[in-house]
C-alpha positions in Angstrom: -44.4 2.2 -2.2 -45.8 1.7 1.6 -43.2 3.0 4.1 -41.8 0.7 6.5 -43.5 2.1 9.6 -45.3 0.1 12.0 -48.1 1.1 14.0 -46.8 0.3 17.4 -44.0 2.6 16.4 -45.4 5.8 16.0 -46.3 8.6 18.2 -48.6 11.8 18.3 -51.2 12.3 15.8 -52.0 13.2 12.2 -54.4 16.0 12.0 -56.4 16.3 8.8 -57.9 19.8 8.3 -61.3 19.5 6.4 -64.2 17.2 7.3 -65.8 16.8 4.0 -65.9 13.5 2.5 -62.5 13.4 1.5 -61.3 14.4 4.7 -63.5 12.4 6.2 -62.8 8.9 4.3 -59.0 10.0 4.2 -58.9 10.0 8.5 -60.8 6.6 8.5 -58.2 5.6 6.1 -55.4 6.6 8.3 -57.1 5.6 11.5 -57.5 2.1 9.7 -53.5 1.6 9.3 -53.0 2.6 12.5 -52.7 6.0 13.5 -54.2 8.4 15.9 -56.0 11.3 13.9 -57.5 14.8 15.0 -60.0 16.0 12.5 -61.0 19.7 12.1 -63.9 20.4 11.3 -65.1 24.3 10.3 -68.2 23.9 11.9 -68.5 23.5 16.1 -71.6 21.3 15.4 -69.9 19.2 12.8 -67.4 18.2 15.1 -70.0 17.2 17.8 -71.8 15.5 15.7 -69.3 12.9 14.5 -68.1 12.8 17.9 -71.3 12.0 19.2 -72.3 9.5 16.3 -68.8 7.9 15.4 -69.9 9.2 11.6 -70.4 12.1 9.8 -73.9 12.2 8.7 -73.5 14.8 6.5 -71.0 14.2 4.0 -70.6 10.1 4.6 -73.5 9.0 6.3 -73.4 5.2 7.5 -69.0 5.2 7.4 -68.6 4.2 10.6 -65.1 6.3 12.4 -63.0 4.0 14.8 -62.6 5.6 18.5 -58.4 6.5 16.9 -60.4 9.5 15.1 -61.3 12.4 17.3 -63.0 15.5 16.2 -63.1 19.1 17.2 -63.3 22.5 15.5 -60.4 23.8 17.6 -57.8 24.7 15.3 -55.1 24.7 18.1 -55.9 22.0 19.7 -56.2 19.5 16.5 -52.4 21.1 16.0 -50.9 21.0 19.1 -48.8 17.6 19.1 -49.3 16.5 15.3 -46.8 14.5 13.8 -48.1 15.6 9.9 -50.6 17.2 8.6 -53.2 16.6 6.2 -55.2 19.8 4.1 -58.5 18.8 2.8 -60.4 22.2 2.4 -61.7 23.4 -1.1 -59.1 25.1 -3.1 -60.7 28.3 -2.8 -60.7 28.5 0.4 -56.7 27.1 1.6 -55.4 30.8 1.3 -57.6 32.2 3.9 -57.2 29.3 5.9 -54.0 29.2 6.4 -53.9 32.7 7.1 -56.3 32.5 9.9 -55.5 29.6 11.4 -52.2 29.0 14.0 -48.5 28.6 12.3 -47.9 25.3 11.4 -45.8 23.4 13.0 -42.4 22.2 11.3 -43.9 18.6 10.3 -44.9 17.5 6.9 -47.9 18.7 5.3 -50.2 16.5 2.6 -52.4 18.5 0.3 -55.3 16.7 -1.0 -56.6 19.2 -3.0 -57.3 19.4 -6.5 -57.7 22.7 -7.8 -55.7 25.9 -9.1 -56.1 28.9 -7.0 -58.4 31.7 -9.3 -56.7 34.9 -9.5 -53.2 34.0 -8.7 -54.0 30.8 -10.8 -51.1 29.3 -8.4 -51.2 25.2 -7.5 -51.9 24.3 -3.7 -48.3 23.5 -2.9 -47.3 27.4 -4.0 -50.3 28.7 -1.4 -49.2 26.3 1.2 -45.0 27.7 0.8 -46.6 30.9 0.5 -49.2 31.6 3.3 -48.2 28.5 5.4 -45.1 29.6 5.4 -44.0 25.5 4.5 -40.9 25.0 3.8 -40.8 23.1 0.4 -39.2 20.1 1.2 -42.0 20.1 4.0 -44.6 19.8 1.7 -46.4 16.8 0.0 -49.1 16.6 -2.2 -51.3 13.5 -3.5 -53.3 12.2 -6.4 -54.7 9.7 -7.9 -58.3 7.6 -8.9 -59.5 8.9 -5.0 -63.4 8.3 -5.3 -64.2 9.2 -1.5 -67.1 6.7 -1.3 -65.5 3.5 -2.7 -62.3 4.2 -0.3 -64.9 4.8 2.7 -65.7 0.9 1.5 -62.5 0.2 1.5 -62.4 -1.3 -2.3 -58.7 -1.5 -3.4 -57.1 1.5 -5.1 -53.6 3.3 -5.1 -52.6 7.3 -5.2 -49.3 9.0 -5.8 -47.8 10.8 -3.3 -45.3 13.6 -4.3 -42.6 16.1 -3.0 -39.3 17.7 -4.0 -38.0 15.6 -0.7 -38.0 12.3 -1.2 -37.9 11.6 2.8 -41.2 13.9 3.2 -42.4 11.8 0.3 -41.6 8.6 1.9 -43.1 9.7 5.3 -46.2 10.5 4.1 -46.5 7.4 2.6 -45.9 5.5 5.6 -48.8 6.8 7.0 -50.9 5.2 4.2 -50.6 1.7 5.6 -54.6 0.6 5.7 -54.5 -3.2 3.8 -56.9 -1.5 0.9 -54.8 1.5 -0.1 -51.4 1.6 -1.5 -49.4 4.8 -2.2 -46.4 5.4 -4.6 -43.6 8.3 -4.5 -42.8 10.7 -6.9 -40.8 13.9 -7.1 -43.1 15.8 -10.1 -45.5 17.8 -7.4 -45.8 20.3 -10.5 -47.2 17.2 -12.9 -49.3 15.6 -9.6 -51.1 18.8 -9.1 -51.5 19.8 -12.8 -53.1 16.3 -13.4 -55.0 16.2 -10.3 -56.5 19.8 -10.7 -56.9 19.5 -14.5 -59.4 16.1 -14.6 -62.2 17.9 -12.8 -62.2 20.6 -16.0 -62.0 17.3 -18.1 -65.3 15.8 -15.9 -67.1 18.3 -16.3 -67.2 18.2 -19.9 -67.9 14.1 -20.4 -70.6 14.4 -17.6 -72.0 17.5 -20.0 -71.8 15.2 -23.1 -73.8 12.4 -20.8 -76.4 15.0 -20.0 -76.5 15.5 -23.8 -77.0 12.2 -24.7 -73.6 11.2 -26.4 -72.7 7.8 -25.9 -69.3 6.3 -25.2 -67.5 7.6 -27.9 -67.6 10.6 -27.7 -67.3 10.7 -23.8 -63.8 8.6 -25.3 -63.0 11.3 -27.5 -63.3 14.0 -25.0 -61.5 11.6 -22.6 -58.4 11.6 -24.7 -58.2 14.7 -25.8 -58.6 15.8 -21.9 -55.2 13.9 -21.3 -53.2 15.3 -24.3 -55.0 19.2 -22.8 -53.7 18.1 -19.7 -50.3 17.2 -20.6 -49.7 20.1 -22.4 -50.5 22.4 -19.6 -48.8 20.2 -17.1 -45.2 20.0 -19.5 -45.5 23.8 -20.1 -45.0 24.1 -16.5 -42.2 21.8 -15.9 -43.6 18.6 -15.1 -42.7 15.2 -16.5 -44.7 13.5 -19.3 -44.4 10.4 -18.2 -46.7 11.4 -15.2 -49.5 12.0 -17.2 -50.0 8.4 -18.4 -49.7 6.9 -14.1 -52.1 6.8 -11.7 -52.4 10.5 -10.9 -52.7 11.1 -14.6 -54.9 8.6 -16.9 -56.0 6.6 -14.0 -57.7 9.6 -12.2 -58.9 11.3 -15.0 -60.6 7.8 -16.1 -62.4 7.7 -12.7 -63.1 11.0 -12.4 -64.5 11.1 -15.8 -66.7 7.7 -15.5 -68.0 7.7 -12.3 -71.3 9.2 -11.3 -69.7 9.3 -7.8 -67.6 12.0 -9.3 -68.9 16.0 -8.5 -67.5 17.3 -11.5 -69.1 14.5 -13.4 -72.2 15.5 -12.1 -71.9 18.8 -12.3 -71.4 18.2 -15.9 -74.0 16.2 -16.4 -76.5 18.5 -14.9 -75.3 21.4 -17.3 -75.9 19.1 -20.3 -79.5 18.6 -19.1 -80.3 22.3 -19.1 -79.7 23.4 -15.8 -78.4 26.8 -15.1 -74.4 26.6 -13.7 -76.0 27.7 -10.1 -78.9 25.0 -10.1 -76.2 22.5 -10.9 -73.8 23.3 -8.2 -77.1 23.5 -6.2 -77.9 19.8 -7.4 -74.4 18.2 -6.2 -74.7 19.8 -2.9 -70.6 19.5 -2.1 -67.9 21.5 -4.0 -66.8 20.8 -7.5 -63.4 22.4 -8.1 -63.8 21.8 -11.8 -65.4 25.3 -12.9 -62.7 27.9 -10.7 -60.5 25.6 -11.8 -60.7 26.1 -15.4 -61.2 29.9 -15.0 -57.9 29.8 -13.4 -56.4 27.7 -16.2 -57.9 29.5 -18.8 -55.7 32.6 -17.5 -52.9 30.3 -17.4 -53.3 29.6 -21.0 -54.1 33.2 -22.3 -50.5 33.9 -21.0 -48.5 31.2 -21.7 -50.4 30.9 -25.3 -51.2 27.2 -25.0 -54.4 26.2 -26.9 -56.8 24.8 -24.3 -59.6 23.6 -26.3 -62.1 22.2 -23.7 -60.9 24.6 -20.9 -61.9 27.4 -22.5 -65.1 25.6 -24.3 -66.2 25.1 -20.6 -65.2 28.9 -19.6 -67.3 29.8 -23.0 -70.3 28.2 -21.1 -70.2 29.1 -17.8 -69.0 33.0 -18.1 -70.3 33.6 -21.5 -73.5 31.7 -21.8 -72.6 29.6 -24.7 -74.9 26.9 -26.0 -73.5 23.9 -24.3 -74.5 21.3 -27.3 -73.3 23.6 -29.5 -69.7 23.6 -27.9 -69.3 20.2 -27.1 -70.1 18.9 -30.9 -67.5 21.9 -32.1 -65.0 21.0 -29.6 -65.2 17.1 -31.4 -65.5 18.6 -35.1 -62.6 21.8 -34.5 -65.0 23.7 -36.8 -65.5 26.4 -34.6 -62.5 27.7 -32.7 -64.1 29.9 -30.0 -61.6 33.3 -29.2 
């Protein structure tokens, strides 16, 4: 639950790396409970722009930022003093980030990211340890239904927020204090990031069944079979069940996968119409972590010989240039196994 600390209490700043719309919503978020926030922003423009404006135009136009958010594209600077730190780049991209920018200093760091790293098919938290040089009772990690644009209106919602230390845990959590969000502690980072990483593959195939024209139950079908694919992957490396049916499990996965706010859901969606994977990615205009991410899994699976069904249906159509109605209805019937 909330930590206990009060706003009048704290000192020094939180600096959230990443201006996209997640990054964006999540420094209004923590600006809104009380707390002083540098945002980086790649882009020297960017962070004029929302200084100038008070928004940011281009990934959350009309989200007003209160005068506790300041922006800049200086890496040092948005460090220098920080109390925690908040990652909210694409998956992708976190190793090279972290390699160019500044040492971090020794305060906790928050991943929002969902994705799995392609080619060492390694979870955020491992790049972070790794070329952050974090230590890992430093690091955090959070998840749950996180639909940037209905949190920029601040509607209700709740995340999980998990670490192997449950003080780091508990810190982070503290700094979640805005009246609309609430954030819970766990210790399973493994199950957290599996589940978080793992919906956007999920996504991708119900928005593809929408684009098809399948109704509800088979977005259902693929829904709950998503979870169980999920789960499997997530238990194989060491996480707790019981995760997969909380917040960061089922009750992302539902929103991700019903949403047309969701990227991955559109991205899906746009695939089942008939557009080409590039036109689609062209059509969401932000990143969807949902196709590296299931590149990465599939390689996870191939050596851990886990069957993967709608992973490796979605690799089938994005590397392989399968039919996309003809995977999706063999993915339902298990007619067709594809190798």
């Amino acid at each position: 639950m909330n930590g206990p600390g009060s706003a009048g209490a704290r000192t020094g700043h939180i600096a959230v790396l990443g201006a996209g719309s997640w990054g964006t919503v999540f420094s209004h978020m923590l600006a809104k409970g009380g707390n002083d926030v540098r945002l980086w922003a790649r882009r020297e423009e960017l962070a004029t722009e929302i200084t100038k404006a008070r928004e940011n135009p281009s990934y959350v136009p009309g989200l007003h930022l209160p005068a506790r958010i300041e922006a800049s594209s200086d890496i040092a600077h948005v460090l220098e003093g920080a109390r925690g730190i908040v990652l909210a780049v694409p998956a992708q991209s976190l190793r090279a980030c972290l390699e160019a920018w500044p040492r971090l200093p020794r305060v906790p760091v928050v991943s929002l990211i969902k994705g799995i790293e392609r080619g060492s098919d390694e979870r955020m938290s491992q790049v972070i340890a790794q070329s952050g040089a974090v230590s890992e009772d430093l690091i955090a990690v959070l998840s749950g239904p996180n639909l940037a644009r209905e949190i920029a209106r601040e509607q209700p919602c709740a995340s999980v927020i998990a670490s192997t230390s449950e003080i780091t845990a508990r810190e982070v959590a503290s700094w979640c204090s805005a009246p609309y969000f609430r954030a819970y502690v766990s210790r399973d980072v493994t199950g957290i990031e599996v589940a978080g990483a793992m919906k956007n593959v999920i996504a991708i195939a119900v928005g593809a069944a929408a684009g098809l024209g399948y109704g509800d139950n088979t977005r259902a079908s693929l829904i709950t079979r998503g979870l169980a694919e999920i789960t499997r992957l997530g238990v194989s490396l060491g996480a707790e069940p019981s995760t997969f049916a909380g917040l960061a499990g089922m009750g992302d996965l539902v929103a991700t996968c019903a949403s047309p706010l969701s990227r991955n859901f559109r991205l899906g969606k746009a695939l089942g119409e008939g557009q080409s994977l590039e036109e689609a990615k062209a059509s969401v205009g932000q990143t969807a972590e949902g196709v590296p991410t299931a590149r990465a899994v599939a390689d996870l699976a191939d050596r851990s010989h886990l069957d993967l069904p709608i992973t490796r249906a979605l690799v089938d159509v994005v590397d392989c240039g399968r039919n996309i109605a003809e995977v999706t209805s063999a993915l339902l019937s298990r007619s067709v196994r594809f190798e």
